[in-house]
C-alpha positions in Angstrom: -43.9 -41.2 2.8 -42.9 -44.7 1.9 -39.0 -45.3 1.5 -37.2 -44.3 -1.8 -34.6 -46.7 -3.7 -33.6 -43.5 -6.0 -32.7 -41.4 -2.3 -30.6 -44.3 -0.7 -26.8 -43.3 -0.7 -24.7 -45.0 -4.0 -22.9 -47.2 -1.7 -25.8 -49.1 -0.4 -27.2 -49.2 -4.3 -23.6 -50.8 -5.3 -24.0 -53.9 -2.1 -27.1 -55.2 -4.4 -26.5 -57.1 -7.2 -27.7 -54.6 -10.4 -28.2 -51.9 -8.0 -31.7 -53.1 -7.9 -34.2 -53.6 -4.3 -37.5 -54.2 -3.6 -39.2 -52.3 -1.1 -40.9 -54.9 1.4 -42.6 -54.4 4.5 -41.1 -56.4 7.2 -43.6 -57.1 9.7 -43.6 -56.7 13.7 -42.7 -59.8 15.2 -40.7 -61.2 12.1 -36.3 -62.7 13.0 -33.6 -61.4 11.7 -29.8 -62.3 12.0 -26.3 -61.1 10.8 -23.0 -61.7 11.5 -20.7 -58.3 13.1 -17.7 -57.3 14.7 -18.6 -55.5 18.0 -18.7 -57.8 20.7 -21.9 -57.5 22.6 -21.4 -56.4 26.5 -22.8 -58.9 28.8 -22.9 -55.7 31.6 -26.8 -55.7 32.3 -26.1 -51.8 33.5 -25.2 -51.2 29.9 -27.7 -50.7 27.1 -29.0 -53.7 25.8 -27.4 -52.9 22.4 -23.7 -51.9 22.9 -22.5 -51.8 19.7 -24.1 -49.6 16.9 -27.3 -50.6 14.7 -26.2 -51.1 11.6 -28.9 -51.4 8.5 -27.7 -54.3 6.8 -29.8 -57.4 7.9 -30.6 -60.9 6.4 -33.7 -62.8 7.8 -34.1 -65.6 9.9 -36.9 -67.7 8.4 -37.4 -68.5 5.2 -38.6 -64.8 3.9 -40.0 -64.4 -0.3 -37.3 -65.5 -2.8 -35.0 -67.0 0.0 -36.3 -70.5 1.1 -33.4 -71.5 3.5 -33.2 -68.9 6.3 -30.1 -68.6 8.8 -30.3 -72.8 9.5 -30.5 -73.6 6.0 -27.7 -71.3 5.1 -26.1 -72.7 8.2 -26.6 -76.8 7.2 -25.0 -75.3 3.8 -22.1 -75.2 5.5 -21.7 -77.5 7.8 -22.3 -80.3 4.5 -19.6 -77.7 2.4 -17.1 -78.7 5.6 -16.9 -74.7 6.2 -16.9 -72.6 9.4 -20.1 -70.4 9.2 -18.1 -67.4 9.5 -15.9 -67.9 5.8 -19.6 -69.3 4.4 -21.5 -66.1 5.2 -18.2 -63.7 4.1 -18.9 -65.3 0.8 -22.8 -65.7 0.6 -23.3 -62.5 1.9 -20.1 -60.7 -0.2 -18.8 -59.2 3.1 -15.3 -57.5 2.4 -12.4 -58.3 5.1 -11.9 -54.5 5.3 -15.8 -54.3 6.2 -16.1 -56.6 9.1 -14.4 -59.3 11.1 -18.1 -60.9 11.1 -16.9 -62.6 15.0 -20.3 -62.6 16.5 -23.5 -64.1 15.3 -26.5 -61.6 16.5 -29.8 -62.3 16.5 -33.1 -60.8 17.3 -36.9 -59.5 16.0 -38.4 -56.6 15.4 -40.7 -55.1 17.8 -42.5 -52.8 15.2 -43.2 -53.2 11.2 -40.3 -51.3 9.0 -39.8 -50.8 5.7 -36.9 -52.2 4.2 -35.0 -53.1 0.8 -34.4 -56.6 -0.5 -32.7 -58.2 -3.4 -29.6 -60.4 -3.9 -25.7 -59.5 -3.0 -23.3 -57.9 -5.5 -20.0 -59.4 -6.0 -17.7 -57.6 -3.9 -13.5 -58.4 -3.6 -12.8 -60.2 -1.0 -10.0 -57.9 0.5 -8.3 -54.4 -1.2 -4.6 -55.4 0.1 -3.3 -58.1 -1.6 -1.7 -59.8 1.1 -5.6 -61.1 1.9 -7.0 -62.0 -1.7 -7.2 -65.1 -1.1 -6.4 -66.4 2.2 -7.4 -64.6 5.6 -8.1 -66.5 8.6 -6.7 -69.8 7.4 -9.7 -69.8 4.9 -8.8 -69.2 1.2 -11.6 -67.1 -0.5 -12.6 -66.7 -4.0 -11.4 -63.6 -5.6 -15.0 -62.3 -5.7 -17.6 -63.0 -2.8 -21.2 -63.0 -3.5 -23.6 -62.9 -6.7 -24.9 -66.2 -5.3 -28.5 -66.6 -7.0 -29.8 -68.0 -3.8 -27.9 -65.1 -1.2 -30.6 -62.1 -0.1 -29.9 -59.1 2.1 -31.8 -56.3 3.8 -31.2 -52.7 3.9 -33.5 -51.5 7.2 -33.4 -47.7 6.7 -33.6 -45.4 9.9 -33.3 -48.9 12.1 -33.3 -47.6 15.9 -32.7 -49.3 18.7 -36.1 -49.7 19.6 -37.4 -51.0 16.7 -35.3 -54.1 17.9 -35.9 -56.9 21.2 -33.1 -58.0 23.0 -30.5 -59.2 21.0 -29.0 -62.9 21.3 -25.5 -63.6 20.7 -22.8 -66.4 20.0 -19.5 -66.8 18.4 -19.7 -67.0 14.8 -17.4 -69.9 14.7 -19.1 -71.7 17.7 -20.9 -74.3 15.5 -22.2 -76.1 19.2 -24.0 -73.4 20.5 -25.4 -72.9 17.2 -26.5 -75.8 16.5 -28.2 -75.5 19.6 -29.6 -72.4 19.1 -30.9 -73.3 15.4 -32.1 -76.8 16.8 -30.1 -78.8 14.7 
């Protein structure tokens, strides 16, 4: 039975901007990327994916409404004179509380999943004031996200399988990611 938006938990409906997805099939083979928190083990006795799978996702290439992918969203920054990391918090509406967003992770999927897509909701940048607008050395709008051009997925029931080997950087490496974007 195809996936439900009315049966997804409220606080996933509240991360998209009017409460509103599209369910889209995202297809074997296809990139994705996000920025997280848990630092990947570079032990090759250890699982290939230390840290939890989380469902929250954006996509690499260029996918439907979103025409820039992670390089495009990553040459936004770099022309904005911003550290990737501060960029994405605000594209992608991440709260401090949520996630330090330290490492970039990427990888592909090794089978099709259904997902949800559809834009970012505004979300505050921090719930203690001492952070509403500067964290990091970085000073943040009060509000992060509802950018018209900022798209997430929600990958329901995401396993580790589903998933190839991940890559992974420093988010505020912008050298190695340049290299690993080929810019």
């Amino acid at each position: 039975m195809p996936l439900q938006w009315n049966q997804q938990p409220d606080h996933v409906k509240q991360a998209f901007l009017d409460q509103r997805a599209d369910l889209v099939i995202l297809p074997k083979g296809m990139k994705l990327w996000k920025l997280t928190g848990y630092k990947p083990s570079r032990n090759p006795n250890i699982h290939r994916f230390t840290p939890p799978i989380t469902p929250w996702w954006s996509n690499y290439d260029p996918f439907m409404n979103d025409q820039k992918g992670v390089k495009g969203v990553f040459k936004d920054a770099i022309a904005k004179s911003q550290i990737f990391l501060a960029y994405v918090r605000d594209r992608s509406a991440v709260t401090i509380e949520w996630n330090s967003l330290t490492y970039y992770m990427e990888t592909k999927l090794l089978n099709d999943k259904e997902a949800f897509w559809g834009r970012y909701a505004p979300q505050p940048v921090s719930k203690n004031p001492i952070y509403q607008t500067l964290y990091d050395g970085v000073y943040y709008p009060e509000a992060l996200g509802g950018w018209p051009d900022a798209f997430q997925l929600y990958i329901p029931n995401l396993q580790t399988a589903d998933l190839a080997t991940p890559e992974w950087f420093s988010s505020t490496d912008n050298k190695a990611l340049k290299a690993q974007f080929g810019i």
